[in-house]
Structure formats: C-alpha cells, structure tokens
PQR file of N, CA, C, O and H, with PARSE charges and radii, in Angstrom:
ATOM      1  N   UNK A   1     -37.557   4.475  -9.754 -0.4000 1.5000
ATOM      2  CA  UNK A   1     -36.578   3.889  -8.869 -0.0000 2.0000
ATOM      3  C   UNK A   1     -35.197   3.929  -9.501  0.5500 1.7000
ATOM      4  O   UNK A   1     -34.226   4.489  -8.991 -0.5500 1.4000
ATOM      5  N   UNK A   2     -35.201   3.329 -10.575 -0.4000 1.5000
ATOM      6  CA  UNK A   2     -33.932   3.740 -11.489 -0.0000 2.0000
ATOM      7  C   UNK A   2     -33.028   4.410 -11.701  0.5500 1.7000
ATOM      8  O   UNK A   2     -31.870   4.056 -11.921 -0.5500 1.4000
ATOM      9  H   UNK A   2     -35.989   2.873 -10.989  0.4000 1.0000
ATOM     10  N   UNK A   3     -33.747   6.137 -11.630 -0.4000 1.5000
ATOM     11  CA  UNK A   3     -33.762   7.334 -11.955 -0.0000 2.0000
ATOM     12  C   UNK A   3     -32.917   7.933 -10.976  0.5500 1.7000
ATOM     13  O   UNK A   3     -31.973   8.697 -11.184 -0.5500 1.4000
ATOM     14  H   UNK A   3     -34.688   6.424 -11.452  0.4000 1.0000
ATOM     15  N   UNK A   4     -33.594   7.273  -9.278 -0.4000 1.5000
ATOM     16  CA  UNK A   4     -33.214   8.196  -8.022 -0.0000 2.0000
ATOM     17  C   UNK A   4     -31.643   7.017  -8.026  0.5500 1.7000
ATOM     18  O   UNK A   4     -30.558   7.577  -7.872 -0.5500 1.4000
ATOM     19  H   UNK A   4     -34.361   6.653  -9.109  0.4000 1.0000
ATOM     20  N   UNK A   5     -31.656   5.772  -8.168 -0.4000 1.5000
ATOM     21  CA  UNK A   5     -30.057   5.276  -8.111 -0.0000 2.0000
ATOM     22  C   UNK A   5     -29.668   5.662  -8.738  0.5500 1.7000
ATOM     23  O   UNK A   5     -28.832   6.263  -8.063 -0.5500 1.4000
ATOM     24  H   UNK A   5     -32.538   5.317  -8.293  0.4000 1.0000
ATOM     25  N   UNK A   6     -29.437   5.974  -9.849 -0.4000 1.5000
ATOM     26  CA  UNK A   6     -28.345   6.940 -11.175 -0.0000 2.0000
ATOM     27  C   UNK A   6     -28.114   8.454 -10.629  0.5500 1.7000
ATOM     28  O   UNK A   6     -27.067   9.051 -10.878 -0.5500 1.4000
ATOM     29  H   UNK A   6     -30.116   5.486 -10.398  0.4000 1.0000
ATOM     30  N   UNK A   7     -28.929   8.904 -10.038 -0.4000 1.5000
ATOM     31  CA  UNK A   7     -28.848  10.224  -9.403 -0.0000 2.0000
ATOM     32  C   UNK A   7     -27.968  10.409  -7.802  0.5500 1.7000
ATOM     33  O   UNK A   7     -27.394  11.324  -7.211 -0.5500 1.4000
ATOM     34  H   UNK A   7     -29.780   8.419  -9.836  0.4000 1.0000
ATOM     35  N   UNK A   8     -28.220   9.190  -7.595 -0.4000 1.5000
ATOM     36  CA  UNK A   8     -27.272   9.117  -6.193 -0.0000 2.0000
ATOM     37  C   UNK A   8     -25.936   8.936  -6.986  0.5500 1.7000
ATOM     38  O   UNK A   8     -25.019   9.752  -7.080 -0.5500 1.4000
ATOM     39  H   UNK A   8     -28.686   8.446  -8.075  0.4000 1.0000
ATOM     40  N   UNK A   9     -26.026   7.747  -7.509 -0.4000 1.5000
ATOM     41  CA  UNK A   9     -24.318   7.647  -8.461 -0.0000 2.0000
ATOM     42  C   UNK A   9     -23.605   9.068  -8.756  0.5500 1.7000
ATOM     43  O   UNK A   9     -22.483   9.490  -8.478 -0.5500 1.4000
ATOM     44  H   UNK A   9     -26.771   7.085  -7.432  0.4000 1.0000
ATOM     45  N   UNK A  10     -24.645   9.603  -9.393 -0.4000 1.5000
ATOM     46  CA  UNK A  10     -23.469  10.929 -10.087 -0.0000 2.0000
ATOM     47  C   UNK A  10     -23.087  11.740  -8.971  0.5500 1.7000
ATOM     48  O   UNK A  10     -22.031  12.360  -9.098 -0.5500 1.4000
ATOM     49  H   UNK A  10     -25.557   9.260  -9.619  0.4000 1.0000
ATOM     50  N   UNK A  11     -23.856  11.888  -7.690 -0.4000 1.5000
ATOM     51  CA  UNK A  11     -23.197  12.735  -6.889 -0.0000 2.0000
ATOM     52  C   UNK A  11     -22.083  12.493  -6.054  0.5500 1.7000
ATOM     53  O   UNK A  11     -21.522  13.481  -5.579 -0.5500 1.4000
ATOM     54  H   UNK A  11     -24.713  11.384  -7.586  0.4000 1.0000
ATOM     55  N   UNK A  12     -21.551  11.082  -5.720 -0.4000 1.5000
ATOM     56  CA  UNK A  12     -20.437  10.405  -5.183 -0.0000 2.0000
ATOM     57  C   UNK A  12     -19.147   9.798  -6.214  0.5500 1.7000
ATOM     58  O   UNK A  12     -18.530   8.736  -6.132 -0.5500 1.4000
ATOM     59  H   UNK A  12     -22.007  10.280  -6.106  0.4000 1.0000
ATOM     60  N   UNK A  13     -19.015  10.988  -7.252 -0.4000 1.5000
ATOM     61  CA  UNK A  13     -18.055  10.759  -8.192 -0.0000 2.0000
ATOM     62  C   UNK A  13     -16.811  11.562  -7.184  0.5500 1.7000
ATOM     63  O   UNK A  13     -15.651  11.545  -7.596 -0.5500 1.4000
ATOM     64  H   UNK A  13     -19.516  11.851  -7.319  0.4000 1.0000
ATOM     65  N   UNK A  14     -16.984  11.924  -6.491 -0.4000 1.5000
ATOM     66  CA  UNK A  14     -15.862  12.468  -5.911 -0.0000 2.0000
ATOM     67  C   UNK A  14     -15.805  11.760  -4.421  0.5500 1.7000
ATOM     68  O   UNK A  14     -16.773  11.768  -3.660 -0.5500 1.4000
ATOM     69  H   UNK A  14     -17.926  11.938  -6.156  0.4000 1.0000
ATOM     70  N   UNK A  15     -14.582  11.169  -4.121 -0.4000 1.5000
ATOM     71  CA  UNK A  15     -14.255  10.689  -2.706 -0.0000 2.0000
ATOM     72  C   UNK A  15     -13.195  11.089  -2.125  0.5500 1.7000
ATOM     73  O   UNK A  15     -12.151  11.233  -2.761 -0.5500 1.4000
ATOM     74  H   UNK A  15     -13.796  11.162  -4.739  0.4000 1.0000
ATOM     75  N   UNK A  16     -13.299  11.382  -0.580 -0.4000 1.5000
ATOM     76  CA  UNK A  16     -12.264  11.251   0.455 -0.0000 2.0000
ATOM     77  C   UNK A  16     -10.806  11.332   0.084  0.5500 1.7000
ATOM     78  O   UNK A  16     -10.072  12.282   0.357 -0.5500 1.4000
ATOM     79  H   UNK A  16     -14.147  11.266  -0.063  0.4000 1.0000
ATOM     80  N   UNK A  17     -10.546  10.511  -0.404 -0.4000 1.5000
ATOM     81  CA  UNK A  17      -9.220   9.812  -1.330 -0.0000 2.0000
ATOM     82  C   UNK A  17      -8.774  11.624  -2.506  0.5500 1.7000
ATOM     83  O   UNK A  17      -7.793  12.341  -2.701 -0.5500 1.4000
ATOM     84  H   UNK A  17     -11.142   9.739  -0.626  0.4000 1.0000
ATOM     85  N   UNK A  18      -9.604  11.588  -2.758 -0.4000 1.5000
ATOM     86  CA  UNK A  18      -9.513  12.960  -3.925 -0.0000 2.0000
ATOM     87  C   UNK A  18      -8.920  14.025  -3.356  0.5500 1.7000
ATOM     88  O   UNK A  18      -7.903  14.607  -3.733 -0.5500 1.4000
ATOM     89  H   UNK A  18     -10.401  11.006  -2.599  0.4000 1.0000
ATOM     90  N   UNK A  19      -9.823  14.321  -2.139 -0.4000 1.5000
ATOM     91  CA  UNK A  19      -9.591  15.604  -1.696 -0.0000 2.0000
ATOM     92  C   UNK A  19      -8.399  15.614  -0.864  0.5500 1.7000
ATOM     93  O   UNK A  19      -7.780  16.677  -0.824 -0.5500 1.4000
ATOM     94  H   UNK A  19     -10.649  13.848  -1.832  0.4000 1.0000
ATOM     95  N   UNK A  20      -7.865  14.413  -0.044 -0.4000 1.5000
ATOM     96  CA  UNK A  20      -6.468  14.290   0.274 -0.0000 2.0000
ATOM     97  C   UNK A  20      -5.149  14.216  -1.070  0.5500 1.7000
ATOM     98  O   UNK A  20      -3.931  14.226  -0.893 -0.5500 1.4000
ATOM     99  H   UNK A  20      -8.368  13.549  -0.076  0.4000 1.0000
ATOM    100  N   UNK A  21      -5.789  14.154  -2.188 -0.4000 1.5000
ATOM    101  CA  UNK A  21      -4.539  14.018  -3.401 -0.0000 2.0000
ATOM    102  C   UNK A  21      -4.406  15.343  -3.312  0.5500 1.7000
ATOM    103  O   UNK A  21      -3.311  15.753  -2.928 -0.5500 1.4000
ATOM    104  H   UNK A  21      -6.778  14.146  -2.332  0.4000 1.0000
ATOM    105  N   UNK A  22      -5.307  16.181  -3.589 -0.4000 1.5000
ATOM    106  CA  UNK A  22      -5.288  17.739  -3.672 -0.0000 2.0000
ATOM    107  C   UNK A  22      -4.295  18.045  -2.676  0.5500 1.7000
ATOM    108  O   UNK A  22      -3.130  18.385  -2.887 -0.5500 1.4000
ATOM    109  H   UNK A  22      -6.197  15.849  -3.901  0.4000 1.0000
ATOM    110  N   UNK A  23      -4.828  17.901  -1.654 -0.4000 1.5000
ATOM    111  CA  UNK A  23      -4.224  18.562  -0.463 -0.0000 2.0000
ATOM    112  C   UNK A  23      -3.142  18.013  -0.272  0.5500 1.7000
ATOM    113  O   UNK A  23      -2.525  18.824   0.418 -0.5500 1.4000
ATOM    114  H   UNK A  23      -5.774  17.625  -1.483  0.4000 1.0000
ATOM    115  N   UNK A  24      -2.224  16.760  -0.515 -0.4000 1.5000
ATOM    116  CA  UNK A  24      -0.690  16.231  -0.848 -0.0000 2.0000
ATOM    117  C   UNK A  24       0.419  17.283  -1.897  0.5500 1.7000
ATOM    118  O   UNK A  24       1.621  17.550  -1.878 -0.5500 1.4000
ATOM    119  H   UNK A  24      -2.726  16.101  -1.076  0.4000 1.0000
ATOM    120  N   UNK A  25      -0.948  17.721  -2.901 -0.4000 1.5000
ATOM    121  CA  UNK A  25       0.004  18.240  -4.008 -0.0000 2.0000
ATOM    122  C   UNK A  25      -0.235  19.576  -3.581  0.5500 1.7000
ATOM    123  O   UNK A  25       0.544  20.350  -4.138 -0.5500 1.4000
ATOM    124  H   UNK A  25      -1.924  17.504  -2.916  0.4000 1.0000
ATOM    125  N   UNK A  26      -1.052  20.151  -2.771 -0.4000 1.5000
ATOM    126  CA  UNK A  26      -0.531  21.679  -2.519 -0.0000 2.0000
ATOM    127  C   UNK A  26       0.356  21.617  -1.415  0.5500 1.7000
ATOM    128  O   UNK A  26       0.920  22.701  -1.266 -0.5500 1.4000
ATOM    129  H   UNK A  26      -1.684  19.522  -2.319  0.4000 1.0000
ATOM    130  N   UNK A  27       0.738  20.654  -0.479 -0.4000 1.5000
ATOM    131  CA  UNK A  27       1.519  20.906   0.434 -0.0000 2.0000
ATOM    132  C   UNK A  27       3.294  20.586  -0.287  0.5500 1.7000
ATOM    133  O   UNK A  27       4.363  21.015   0.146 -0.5500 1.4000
ATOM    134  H   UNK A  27       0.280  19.773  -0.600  0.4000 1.0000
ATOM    135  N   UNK A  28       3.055  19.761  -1.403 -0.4000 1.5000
ATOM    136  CA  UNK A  28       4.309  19.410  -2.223 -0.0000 2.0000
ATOM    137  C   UNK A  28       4.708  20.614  -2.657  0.5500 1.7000
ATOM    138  O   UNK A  28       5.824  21.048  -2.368 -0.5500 1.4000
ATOM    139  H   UNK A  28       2.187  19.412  -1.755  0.4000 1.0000
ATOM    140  N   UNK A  29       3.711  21.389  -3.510 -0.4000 1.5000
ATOM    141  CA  UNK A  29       4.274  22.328  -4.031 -0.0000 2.0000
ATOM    142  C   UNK A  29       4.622  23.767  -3.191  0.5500 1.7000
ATOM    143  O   UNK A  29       5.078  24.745  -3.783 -0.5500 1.4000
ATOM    144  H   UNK A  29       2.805  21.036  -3.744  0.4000 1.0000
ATOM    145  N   UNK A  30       4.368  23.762  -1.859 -0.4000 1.5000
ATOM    146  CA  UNK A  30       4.868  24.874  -0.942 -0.0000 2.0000
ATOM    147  C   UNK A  30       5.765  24.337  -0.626  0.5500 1.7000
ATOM    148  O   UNK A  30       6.644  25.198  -0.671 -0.5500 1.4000
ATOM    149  H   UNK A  30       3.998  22.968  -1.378  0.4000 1.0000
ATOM    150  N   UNK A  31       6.465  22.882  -0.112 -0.4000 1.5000
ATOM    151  CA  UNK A  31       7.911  22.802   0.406 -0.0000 2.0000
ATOM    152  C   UNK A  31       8.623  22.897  -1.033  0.5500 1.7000
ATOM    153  O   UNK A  31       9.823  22.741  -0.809 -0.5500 1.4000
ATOM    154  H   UNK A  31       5.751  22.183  -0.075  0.4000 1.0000
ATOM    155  N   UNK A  32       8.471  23.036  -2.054 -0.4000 1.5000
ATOM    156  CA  UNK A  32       9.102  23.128  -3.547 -0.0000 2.0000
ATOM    157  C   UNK A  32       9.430  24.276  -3.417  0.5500 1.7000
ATOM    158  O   UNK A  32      10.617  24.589  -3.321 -0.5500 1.4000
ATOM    159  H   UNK A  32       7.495  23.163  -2.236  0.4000 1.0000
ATOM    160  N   UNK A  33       8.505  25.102  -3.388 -0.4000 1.5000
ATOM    161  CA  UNK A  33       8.789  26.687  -3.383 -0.0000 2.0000
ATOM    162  C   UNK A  33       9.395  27.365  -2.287  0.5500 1.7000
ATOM    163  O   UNK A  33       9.539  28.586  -2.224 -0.5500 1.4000
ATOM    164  H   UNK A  33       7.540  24.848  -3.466  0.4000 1.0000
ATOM    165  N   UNK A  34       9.793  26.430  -1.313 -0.4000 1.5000
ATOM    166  CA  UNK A  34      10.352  26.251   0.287 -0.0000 2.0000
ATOM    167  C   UNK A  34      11.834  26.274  -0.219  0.5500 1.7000
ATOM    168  O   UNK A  34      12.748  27.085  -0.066 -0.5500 1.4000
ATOM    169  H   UNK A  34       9.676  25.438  -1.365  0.4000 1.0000
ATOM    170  N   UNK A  35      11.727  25.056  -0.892 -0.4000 1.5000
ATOM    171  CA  UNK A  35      13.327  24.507  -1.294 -0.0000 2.0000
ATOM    172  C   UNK A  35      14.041  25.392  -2.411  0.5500 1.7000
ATOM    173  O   UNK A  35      15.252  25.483  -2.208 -0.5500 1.4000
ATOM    174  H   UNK A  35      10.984  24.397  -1.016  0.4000 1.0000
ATOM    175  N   UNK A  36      13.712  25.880  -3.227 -0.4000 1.5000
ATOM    176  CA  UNK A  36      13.725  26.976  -4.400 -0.0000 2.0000
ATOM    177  C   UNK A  36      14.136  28.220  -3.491  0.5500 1.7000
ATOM    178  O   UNK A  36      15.161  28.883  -3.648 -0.5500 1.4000
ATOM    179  H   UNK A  36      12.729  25.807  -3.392  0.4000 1.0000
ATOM    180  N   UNK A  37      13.437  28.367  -2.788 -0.4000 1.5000
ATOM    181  CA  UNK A  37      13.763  30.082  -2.231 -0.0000 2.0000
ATOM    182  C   UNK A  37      14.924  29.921  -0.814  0.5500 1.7000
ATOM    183  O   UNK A  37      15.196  30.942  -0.182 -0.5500 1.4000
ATOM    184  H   UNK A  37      12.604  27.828  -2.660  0.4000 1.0000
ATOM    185  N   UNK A  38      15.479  28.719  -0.455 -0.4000 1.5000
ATOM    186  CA  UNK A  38      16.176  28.600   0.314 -0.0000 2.0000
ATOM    187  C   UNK A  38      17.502  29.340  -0.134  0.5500 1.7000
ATOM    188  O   UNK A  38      17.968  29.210  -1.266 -0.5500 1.4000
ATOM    189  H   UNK A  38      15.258  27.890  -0.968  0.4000 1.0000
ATOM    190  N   UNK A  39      18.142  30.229   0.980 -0.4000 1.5000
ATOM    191  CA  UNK A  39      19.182  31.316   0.658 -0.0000 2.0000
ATOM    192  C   UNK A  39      20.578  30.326   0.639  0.5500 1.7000
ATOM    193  O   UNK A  39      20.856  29.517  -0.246 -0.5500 1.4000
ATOM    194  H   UNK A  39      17.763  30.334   1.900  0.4000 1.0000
ATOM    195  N   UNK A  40      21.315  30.599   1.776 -0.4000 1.5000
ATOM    196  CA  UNK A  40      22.896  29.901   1.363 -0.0000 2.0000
ATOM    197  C   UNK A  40      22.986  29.049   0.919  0.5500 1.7000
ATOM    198  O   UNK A  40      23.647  29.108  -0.118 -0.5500 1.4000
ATOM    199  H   UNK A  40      21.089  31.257   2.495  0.4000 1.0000
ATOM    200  N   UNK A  41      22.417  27.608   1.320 -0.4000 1.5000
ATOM    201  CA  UNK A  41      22.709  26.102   0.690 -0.0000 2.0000
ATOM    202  C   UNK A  41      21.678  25.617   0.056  0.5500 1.7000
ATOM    203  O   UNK A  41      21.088  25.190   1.049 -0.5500 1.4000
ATOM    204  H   UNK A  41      21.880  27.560   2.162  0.4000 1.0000
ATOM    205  N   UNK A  42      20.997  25.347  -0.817 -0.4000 1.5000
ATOM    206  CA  UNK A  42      20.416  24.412  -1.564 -0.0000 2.0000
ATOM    207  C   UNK A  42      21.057  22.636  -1.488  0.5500 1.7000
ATOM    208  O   UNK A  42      22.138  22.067  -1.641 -0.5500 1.4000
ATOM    209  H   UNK A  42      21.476  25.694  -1.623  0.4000 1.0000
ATOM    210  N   UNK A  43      19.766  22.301  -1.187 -0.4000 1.5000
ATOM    211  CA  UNK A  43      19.976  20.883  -1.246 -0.0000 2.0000
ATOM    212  C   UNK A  43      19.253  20.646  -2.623  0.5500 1.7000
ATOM    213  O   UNK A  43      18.090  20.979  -2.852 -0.5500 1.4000
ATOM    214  H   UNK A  43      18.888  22.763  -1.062  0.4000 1.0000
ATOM    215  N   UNK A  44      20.225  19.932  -3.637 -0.4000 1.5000
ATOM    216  CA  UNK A  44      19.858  19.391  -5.004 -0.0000 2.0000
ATOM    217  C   UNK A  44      19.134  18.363  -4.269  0.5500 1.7000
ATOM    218  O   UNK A  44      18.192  18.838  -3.636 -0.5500 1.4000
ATOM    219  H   UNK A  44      21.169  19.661  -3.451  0.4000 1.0000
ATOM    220  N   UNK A  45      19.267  17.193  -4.162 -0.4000 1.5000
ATOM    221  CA  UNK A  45      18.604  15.870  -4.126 -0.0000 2.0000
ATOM    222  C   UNK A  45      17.403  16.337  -4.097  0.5500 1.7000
ATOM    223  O   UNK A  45      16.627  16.108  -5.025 -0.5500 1.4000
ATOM    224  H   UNK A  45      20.032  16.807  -4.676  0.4000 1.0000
ATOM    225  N   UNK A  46      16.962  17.255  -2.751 -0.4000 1.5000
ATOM    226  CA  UNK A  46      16.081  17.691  -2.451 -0.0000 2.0000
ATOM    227  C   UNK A  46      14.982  18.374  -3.106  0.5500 1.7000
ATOM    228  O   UNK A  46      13.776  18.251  -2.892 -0.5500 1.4000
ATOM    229  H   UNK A  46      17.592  17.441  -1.996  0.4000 1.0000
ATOM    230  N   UNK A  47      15.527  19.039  -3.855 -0.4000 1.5000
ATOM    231  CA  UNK A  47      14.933  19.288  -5.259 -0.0000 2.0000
ATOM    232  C   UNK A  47      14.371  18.752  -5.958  0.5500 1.7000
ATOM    233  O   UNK A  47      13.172  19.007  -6.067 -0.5500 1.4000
ATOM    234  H   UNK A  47      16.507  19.139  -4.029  0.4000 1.0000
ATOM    235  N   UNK A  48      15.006  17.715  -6.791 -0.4000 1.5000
ATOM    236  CA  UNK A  48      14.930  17.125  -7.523 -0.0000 2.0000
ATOM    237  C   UNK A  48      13.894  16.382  -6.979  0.5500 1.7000
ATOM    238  O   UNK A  48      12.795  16.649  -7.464 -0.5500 1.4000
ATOM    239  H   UNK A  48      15.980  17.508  -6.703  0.4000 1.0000
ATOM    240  N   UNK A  49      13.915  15.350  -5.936 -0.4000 1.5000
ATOM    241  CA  UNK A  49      13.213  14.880  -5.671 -0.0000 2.0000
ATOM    242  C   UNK A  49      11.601  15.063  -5.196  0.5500 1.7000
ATOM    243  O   UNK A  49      10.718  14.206  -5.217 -0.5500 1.4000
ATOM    244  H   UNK A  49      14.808  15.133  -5.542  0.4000 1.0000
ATOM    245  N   UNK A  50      11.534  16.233  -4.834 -0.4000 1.5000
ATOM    246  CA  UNK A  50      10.613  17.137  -4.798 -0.0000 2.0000
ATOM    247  C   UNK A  50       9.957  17.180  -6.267  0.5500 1.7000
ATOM    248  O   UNK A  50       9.058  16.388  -6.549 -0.5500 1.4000
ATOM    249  H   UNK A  50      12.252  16.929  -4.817  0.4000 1.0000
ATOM    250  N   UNK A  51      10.408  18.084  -7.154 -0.4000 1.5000
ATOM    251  CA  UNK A  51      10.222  18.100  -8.173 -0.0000 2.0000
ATOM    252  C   UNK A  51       9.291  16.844  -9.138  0.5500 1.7000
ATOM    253  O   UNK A  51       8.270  16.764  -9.820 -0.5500 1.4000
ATOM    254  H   UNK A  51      11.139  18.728  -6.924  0.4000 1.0000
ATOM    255  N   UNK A  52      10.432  15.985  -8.651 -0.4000 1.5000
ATOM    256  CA  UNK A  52       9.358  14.731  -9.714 -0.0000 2.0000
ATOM    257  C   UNK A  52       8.041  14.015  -8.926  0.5500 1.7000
ATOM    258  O   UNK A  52       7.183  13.217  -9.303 -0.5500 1.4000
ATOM    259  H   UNK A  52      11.262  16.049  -8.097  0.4000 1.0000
ATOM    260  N   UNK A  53       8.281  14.626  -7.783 -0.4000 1.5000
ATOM    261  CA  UNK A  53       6.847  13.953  -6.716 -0.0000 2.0000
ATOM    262  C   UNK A  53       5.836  14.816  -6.852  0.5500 1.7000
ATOM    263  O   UNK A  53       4.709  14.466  -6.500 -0.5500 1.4000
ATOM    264  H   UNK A  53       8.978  15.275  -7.477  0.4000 1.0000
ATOM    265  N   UNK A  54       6.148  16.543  -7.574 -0.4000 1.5000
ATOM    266  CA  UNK A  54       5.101  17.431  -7.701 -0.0000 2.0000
ATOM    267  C   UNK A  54       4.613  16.735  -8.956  0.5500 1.7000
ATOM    268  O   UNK A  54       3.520  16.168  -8.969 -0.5500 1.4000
ATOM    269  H   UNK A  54       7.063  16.828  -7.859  0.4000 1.0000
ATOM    270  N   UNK A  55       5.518  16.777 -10.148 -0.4000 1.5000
ATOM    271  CA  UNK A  55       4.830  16.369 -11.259 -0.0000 2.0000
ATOM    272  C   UNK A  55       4.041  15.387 -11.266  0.5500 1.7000
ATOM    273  O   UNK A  55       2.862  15.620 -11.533 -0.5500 1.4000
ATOM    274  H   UNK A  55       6.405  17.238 -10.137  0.4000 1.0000
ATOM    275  N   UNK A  56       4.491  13.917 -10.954 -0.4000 1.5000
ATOM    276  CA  UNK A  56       3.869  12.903 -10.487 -0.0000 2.0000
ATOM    277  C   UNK A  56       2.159  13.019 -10.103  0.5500 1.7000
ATOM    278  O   UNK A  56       1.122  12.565 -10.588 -0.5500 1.4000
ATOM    279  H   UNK A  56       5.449  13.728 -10.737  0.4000 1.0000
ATOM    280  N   UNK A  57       2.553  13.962  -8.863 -0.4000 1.5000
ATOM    281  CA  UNK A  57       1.301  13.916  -8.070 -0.0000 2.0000
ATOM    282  C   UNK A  57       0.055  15.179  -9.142  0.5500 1.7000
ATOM    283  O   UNK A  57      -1.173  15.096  -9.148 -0.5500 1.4000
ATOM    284  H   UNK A  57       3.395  14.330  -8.469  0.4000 1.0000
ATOM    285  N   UNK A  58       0.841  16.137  -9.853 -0.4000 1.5000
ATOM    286  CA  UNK A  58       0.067  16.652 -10.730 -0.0000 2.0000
ATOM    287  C   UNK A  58      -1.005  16.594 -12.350  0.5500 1.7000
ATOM    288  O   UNK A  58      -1.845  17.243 -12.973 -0.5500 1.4000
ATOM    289  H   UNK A  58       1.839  16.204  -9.848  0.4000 1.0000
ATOM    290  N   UNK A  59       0.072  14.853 -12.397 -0.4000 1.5000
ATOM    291  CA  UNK A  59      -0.706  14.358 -13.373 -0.0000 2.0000
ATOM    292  C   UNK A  59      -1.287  13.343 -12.781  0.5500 1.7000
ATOM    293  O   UNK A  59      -2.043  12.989 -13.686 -0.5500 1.4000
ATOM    294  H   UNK A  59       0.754  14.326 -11.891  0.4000 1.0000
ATOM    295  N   UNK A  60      -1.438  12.772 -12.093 -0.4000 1.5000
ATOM    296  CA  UNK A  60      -2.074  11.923 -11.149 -0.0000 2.0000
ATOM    297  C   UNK A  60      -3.751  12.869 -10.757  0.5500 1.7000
ATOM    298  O   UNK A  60      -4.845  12.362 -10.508 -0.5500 1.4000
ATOM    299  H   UNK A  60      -0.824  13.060 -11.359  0.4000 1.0000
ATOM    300  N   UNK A  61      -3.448  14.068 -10.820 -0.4000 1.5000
ATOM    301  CA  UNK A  61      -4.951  15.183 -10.392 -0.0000 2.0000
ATOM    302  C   UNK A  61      -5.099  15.268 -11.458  0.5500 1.7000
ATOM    303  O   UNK A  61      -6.309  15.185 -11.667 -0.5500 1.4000
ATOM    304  H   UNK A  61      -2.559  14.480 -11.022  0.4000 1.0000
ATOM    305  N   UNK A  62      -4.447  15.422 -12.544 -0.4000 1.5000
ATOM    306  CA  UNK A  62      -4.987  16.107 -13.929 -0.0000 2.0000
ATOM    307  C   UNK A  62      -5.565  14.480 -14.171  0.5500 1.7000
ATOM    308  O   UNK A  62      -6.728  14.618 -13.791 -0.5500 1.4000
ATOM    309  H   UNK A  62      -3.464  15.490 -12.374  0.4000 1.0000
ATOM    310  N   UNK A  63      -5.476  13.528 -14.438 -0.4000 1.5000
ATOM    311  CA  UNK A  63      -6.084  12.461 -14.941 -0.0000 2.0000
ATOM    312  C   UNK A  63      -7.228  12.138 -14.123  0.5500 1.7000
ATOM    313  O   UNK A  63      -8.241  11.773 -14.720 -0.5500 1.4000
ATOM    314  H   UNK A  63      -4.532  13.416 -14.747  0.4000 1.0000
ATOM    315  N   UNK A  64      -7.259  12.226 -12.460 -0.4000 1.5000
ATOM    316  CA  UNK A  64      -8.430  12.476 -11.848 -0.0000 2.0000
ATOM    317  C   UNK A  64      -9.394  13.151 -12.033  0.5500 1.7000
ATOM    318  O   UNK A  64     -10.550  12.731 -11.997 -0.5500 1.4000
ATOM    319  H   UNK A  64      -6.436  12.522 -11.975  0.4000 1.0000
ATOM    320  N   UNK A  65      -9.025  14.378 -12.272 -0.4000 1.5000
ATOM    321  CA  UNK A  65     -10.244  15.378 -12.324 -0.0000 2.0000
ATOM    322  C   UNK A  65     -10.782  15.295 -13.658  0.5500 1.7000
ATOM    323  O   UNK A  65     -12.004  15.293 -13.804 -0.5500 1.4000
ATOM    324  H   UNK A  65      -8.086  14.719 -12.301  0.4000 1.0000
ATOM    325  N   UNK A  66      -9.611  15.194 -15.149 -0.4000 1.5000
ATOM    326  CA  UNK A  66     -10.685  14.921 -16.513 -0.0000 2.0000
ATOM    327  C   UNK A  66     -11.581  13.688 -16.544  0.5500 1.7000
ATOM    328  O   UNK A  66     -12.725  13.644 -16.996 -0.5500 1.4000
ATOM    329  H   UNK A  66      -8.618  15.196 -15.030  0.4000 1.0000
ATOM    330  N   UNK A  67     -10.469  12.097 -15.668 -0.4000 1.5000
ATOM    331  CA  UNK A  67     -11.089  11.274 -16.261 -0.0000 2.0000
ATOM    332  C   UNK A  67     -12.440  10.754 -15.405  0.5500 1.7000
ATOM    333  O   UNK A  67     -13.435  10.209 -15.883 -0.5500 1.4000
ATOM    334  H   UNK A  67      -9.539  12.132 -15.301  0.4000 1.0000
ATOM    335  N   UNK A  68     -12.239  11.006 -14.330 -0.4000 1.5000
ATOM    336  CA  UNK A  68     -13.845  11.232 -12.997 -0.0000 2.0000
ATOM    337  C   UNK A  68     -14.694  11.746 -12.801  0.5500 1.7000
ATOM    338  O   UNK A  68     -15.877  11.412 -12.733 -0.5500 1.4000
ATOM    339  H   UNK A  68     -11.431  11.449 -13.942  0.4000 1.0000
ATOM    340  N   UNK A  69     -13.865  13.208 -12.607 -0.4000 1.5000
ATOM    341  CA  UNK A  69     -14.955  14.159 -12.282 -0.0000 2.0000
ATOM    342  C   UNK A  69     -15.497  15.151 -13.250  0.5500 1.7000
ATOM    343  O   UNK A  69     -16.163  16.142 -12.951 -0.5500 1.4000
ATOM    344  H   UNK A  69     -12.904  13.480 -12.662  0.4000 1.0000
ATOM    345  N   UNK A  70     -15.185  14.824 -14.290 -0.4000 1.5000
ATOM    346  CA  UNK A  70     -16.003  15.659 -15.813 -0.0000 2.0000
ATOM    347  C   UNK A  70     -16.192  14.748 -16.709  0.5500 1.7000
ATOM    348  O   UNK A  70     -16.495  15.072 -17.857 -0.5500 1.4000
ATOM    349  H   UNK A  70     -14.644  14.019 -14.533  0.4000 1.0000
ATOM    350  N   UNK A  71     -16.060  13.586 -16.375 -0.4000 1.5000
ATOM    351  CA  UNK A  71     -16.658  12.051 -16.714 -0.0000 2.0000
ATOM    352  C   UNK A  71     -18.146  11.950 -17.068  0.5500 1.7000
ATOM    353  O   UNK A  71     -18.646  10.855 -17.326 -0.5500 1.4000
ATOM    354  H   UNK A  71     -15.814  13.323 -15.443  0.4000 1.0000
TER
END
C-alpha cells in the first residue's frame, strides 16, 4: 500500500501551474525578439522591461525544473 502512494507522488511532481510558466516565458521571449528586431523606432522602456521579466521568469524555470522536477 505504501509503495503504490509513493508511486502516485512521484508522478504529480509536475503541475498545471508549470506548464503555463513555460509557456509565459516562451511567449516573453518572442515579443523580446519582437522588440529587438523592430526597424525605425525602438522603444527602450520596452526593452528593458521585457528583458528583466525574461530573466526573471527564466530563473524562476531554471529553479523549477532543478529544484522539482529532477528532485
């Protein structure tokens, strides 16, 4: 009995919540590469702000995925 609850545990190390972080930080990093390749005007703020919401959200996955899901 033990055995089969510890075995259910390990397979719900990943939730809902996860797979929307993923999918936040690949849509961050296409309007990044949106804002980067924009021709006449560049918006700095825009950038920038971009920028620290990719990183953010990229160590936010990198600490997810070492400290959870290879947990």
């Amino acid at each position: 009995m033990f055995l089969a609850e510890e075995a259910v545990q390990e397979v719900s190390k990943i939730g809902t919540f996860d797979w929307f972080m993923l999918a936040f930080t690949v849509l961050i990093a296409i309007g990044f590469v949106r804002l980067l390749s924009a021709r006449p005007k560049k918006n700095l703020f825009a950038i920038g702000f971009t920028a620290v919401s990719l990183g953010l959200f990229l160590l936010i996955d990198f600490i997810m995925i070492t400290k959870v899901w290879l947990a």
